[in-house]
C-alpha positions as CSV (number, residue, x, y, z in Angstrom):
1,X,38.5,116.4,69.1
2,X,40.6,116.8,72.0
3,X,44.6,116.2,71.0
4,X,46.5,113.2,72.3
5,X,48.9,113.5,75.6
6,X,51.4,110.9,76.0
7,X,51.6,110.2,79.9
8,X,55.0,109.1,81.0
9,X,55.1,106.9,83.9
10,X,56.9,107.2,86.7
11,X,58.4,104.0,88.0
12,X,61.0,103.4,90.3
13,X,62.8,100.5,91.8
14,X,60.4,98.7,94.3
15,X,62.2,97.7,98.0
16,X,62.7,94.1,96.7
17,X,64.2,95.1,93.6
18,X,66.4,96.8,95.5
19,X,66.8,94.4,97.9
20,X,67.8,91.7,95.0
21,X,70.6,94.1,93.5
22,X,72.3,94.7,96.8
23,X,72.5,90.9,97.1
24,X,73.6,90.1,94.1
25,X,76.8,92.7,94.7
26,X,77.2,90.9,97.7
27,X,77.8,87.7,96.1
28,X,80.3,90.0,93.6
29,X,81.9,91.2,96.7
30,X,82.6,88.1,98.4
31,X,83.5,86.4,95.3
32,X,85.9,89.0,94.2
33,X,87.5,89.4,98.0
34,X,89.3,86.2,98.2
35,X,90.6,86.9,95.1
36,X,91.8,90.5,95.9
37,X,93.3,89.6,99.0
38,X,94.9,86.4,97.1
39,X,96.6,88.8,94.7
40,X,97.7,91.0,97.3
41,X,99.8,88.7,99.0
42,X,100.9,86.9,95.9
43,X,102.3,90.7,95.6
44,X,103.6,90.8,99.5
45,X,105.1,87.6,99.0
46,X,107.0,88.3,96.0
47,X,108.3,91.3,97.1
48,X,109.7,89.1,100.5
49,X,111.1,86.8,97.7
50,X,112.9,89.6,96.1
51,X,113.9,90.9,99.7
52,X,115.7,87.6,100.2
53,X,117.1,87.6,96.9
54,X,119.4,91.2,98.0
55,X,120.5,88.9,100.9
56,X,121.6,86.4,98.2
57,X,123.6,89.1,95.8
58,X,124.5,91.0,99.3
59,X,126.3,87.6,101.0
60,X,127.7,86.9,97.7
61,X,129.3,90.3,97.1
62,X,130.7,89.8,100.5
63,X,132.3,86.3,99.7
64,X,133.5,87.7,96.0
65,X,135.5,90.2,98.6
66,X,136.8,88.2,101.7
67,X,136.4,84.4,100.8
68,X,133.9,83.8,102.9
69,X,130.4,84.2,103.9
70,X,129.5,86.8,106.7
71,X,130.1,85.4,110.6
72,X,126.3,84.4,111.5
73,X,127.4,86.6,114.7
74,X,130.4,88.0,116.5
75,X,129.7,88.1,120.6
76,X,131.3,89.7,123.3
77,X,131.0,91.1,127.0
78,X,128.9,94.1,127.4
79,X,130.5,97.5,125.7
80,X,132.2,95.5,122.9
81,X,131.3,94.3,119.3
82,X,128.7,92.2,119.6
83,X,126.8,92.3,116.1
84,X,124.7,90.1,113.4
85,X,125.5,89.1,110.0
86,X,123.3,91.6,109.0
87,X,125.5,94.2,109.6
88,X,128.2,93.1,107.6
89,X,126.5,93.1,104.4
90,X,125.1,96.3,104.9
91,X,127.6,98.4,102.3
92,X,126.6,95.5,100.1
93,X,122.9,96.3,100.3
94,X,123.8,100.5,99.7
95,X,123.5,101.3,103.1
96,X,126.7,102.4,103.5
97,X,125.9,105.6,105.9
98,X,124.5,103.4,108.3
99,X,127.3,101.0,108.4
100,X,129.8,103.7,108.6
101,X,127.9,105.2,111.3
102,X,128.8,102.2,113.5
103,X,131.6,102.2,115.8
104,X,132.9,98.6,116.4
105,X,135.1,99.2,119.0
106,X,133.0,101.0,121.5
107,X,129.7,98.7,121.3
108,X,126.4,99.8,122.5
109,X,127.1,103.3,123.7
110,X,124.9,106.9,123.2
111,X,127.4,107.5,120.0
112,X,126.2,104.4,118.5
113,X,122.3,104.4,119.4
114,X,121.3,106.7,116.3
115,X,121.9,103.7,114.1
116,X,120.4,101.4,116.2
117,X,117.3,103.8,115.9
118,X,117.6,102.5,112.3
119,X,115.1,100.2,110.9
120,X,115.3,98.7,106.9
121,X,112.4,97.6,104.6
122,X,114.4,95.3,102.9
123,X,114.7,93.1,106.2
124,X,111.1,93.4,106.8
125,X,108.3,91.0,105.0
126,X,105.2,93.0,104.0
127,X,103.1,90.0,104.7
128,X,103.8,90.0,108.6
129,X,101.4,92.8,109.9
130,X,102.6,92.3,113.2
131,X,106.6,93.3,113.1
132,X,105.0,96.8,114.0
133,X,107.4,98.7,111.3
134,X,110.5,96.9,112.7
135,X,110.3,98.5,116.3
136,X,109.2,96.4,119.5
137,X,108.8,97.8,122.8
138,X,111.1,96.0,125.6
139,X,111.1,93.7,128.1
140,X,107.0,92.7,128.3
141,X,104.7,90.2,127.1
142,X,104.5,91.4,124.0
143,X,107.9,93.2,123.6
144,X,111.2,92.1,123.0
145,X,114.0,90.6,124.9
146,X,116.8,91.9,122.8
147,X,120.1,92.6,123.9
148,X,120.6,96.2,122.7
149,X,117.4,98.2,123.4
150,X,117.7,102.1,122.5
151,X,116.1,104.0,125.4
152,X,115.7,107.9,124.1
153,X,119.6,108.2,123.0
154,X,121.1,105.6,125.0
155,X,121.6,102.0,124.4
156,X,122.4,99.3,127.5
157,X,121.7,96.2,129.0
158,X,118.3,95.9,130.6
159,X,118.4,97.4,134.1
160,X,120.8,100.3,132.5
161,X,120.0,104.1,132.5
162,X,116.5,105.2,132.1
163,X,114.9,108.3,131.2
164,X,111.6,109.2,133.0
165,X,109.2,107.2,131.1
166,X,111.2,104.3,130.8
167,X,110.6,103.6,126.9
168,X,112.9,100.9,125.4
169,X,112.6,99.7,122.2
170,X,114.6,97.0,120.0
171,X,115.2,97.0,116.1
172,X,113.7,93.6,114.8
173,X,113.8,91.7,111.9
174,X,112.1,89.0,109.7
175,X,114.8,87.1,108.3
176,X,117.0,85.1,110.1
177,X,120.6,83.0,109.0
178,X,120.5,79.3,109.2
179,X,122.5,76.8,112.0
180,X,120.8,74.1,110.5
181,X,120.1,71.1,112.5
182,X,122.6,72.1,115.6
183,X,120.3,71.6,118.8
184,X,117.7,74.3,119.3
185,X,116.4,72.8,122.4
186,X,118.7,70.6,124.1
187,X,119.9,70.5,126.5
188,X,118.3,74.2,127.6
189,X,115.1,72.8,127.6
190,X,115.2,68.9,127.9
191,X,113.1,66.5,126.4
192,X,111.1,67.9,123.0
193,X,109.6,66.1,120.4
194,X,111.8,67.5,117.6
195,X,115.1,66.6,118.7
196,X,117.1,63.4,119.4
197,X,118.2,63.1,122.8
198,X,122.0,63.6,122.7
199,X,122.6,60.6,124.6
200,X,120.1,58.2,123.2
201,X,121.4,55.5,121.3
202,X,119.4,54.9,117.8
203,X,118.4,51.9,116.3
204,X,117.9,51.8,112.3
205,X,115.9,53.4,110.6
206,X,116.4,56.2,112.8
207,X,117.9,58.8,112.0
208,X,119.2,62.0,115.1
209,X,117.9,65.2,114.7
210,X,119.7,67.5,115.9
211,X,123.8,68.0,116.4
212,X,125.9,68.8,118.8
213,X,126.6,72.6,118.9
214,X,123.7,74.9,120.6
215,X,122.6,77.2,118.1
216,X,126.0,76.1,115.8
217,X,128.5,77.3,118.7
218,X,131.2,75.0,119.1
219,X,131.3,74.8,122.9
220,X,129.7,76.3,125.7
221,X,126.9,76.3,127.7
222,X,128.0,74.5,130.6
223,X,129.8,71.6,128.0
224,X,127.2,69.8,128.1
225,X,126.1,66.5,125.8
226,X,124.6,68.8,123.5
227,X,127.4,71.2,123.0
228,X,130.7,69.4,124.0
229,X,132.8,68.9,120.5
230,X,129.8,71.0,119.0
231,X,130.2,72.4,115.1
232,X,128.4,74.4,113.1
233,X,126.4,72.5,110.6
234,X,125.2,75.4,108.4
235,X,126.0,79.0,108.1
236,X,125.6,80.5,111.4
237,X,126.4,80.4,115.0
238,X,124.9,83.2,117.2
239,X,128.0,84.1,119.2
240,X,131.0,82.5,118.1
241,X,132.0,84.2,115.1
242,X,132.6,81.3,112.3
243,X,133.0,81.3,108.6
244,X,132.6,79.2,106.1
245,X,132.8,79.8,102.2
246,X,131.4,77.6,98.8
247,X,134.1,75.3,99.1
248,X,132.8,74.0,103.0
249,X,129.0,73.3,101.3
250,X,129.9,69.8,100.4
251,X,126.4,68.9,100.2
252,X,125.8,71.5,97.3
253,X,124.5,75.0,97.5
254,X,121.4,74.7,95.6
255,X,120.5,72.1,98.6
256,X,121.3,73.8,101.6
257,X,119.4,76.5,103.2
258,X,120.7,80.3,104.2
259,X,118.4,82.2,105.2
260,X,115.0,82.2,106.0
261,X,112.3,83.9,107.6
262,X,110.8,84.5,111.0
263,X,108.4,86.1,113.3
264,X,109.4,89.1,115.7
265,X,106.2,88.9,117.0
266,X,107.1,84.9,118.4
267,X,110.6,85.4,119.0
268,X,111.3,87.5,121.6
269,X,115.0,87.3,121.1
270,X,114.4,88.8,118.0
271,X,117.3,91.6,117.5
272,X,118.3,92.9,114.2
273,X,121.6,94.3,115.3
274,X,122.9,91.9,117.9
275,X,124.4,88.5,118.0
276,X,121.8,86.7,119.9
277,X,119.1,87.8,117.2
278,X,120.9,86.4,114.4
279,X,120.2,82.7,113.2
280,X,117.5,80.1,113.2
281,X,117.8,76.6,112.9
282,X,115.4,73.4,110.9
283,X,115.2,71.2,114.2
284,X,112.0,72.5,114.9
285,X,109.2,72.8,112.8
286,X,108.3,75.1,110.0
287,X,106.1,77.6,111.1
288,X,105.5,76.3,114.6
289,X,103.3,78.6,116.5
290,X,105.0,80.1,119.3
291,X,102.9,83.1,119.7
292,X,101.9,82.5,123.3
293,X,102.5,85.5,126.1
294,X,103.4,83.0,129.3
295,X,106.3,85.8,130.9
296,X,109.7,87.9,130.2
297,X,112.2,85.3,131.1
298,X,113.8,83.8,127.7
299,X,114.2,80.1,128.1
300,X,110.6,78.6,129.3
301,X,110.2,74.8,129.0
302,X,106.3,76.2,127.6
303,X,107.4,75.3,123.6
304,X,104.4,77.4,122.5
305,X,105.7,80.7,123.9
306,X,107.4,83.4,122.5
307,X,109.5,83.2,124.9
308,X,111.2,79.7,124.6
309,X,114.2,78.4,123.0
310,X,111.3,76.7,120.5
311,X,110.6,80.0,119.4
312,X,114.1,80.3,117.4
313,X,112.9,78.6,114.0
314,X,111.7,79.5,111.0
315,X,108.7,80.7,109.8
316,X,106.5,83.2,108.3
317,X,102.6,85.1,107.7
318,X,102.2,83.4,104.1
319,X,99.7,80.8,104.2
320,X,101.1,77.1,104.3
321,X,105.0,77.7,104.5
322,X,107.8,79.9,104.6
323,X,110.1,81.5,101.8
324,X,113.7,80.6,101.9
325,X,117.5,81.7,100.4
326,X,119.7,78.7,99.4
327,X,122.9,78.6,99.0
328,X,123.0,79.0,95.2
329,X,121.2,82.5,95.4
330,X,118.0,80.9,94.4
331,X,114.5,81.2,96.9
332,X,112.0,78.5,97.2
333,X,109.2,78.3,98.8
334,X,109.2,75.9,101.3
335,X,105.5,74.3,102.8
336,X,105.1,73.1,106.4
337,X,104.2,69.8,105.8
338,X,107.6,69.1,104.7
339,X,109.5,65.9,106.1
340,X,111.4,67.1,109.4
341,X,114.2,64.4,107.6
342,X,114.1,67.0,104.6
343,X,114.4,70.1,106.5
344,X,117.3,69.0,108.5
345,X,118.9,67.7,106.1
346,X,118.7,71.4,104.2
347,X,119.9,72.7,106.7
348,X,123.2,70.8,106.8
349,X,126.0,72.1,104.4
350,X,127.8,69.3,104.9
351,X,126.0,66.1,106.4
352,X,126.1,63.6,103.5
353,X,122.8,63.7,102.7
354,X,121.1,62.8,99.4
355,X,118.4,65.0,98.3
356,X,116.8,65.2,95.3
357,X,114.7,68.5,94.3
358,X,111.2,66.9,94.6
359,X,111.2,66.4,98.0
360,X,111.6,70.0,99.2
């Protein structure tokens, strides 16, 4: 009798049953994505929140020591001190070397241009894959209009020395200090559909948006309607070099905005170190898209260009809103469907109005 053999069988997947397992971890993968990406900028965005809270304990240091909050900006002619709030609460944030590295007195000069070569990660939101590491190129499309580009080891006004390529860069930034409702737009830019024409007379219900005081400068600009008898509604001018400390928020810290984010990529007078690069204002919407290349002359009447004066508002890359410092030290998170009569009035310290949490 012949013995027994057990025959083992050799079967493999067929094509459609491999067909139906690389669909089905397509399905996993697309299901699981959304959620991956979800949690990586819940991570991105947290860590801008905890950015924005070192501002907070960084401003608030500086007030424990002078009284007052940091000037939004000091100006000046060309070759003097012309710098940001940023740059004042630098020792707060331990970046001492860098501020001590600055010389007031001389202003954009080669002995200064190593720290302007300096760019920080705590001004910079991960979420914005577009700030390009906090260095733009100058004076194109897609570049920057700041005031002090660093061109190989010197620093100057555009049209100053060159070196043979011609390479001018700017140190930018995603956060920005508030000047509230002041006028964003008028008079540079005439009629817009976010502010109140300064010489309109309202009828009730009404109510204007935006103050006198171009970017919260007290004067200037030509003394115009917009900027004769001008103040400075929030925390920041861009030139003039105000202050104000806890005692001048009337309206209560915990309801007035600070500091908030924005865009280098649709601002192109986006400048971490200088004046003109330092505040942002709630007259125009939140996150309103001003991303369009239309030239390299700030102050276009085009409101969807990087380029105009529409361009200096906040806003951010996280989906549906923008993060923001009050003046308590606390962030919130603010959407962009919020009431334009909200956000201005957040951005006053001390207009008189009535807010109540739930509507912001």
């Amino acid at each position: 009798m012949m013995p027994l053999r057990r025959v083992r069988s050799k079967h493999g997947f067929t094509l459609i049953e491999l067909l139906v397992v690389i669909a089905i971890i397509a399905v996993l993968i697309a299901l699981l994505l959304p959620a991956v990406q979800s949690a990586r900028e819940a991570a991105r965005r947290a860590q801008c929140v905890n950015n924005l809270k070192q501002m907070g304990i960084a401003i608030y240091s500086y007030h424990d020591q002078t009284n007052a909050y940091p000037p939004g900006a000091i100006g000046g002619n060309w070759g003097g001190s012309q710098m940001s709030w940023r740059v004042f609460i630098l020792p707060q944030m331990e970046q001492n070397p860098a501020y001590n590295a600055l010389n007031f007195s001389i202003g954009e000069t080669p002995q200064n241009a190593t720290v302007y070569y300096t760019s920080f990660p705590t001004f910079l939101c991960p979420s914005d894959g577009k700030n390009r590491g906090g260095r733009f190129p100058l004076g194109t499309q897609d570049g920057d209009n700041g005031v002090w580009p660093v061109n190989n080891g010197w620093v100057g006004p555009p049209g100053g020395s060159t070196t043979p390529d011609g390479t001018w860069t700017v140190t930018v930034t995603n956060y920005m200090m508030s000047f509230g409702d002041n006028y964003a737009l008028w008079p540079l830019s005439g009629a817009n559909p976010w502010e109140t024409d300064p010489t309109a007379t309202l009828v009730p219900p009404a109510v204007k948006r935006g103050w006198d005081g171009f970017w919260g400068t007290t004067s200037g600009n030509g003394g115009t309607a917009a900027n004769t008898g001008g103040k400075m509604r929030a925390f920041a001018d861009y030139r003039d070099g105000q202050t104000t400390n806890v005692a001048g928020v009337s309206d209560g810290t915990s309801n007035t905005l600070m500091v908030g984010e924005a865009l280098p990529d649709q601002d192109s007078n986006n400048d971490f170190w200088d004046f003109t690069g330092a505040a942002a204002g709630t007259t125009m919407p939140l996150n309103l898209d001003t991303s369009a290349r239309c030239g390299v002359a700030f102050g276009t009447t085009n409101f969807r260009c990087r380029y105009a004066y529409a361009a200096r508002g906040f806003k951010s890359m996280h989906p549906g809103g923008a993060n923001f410092l009050f003046g308590d030290g606390s962030c919130h998170f603010l959407k962009s469907s919020i009431s334009p009569i909200t956000y201005n009035a957040l951005g006053s310290k001390a207009g008189g109005e009535v807010l109540s949490a739930d509507q912001f």
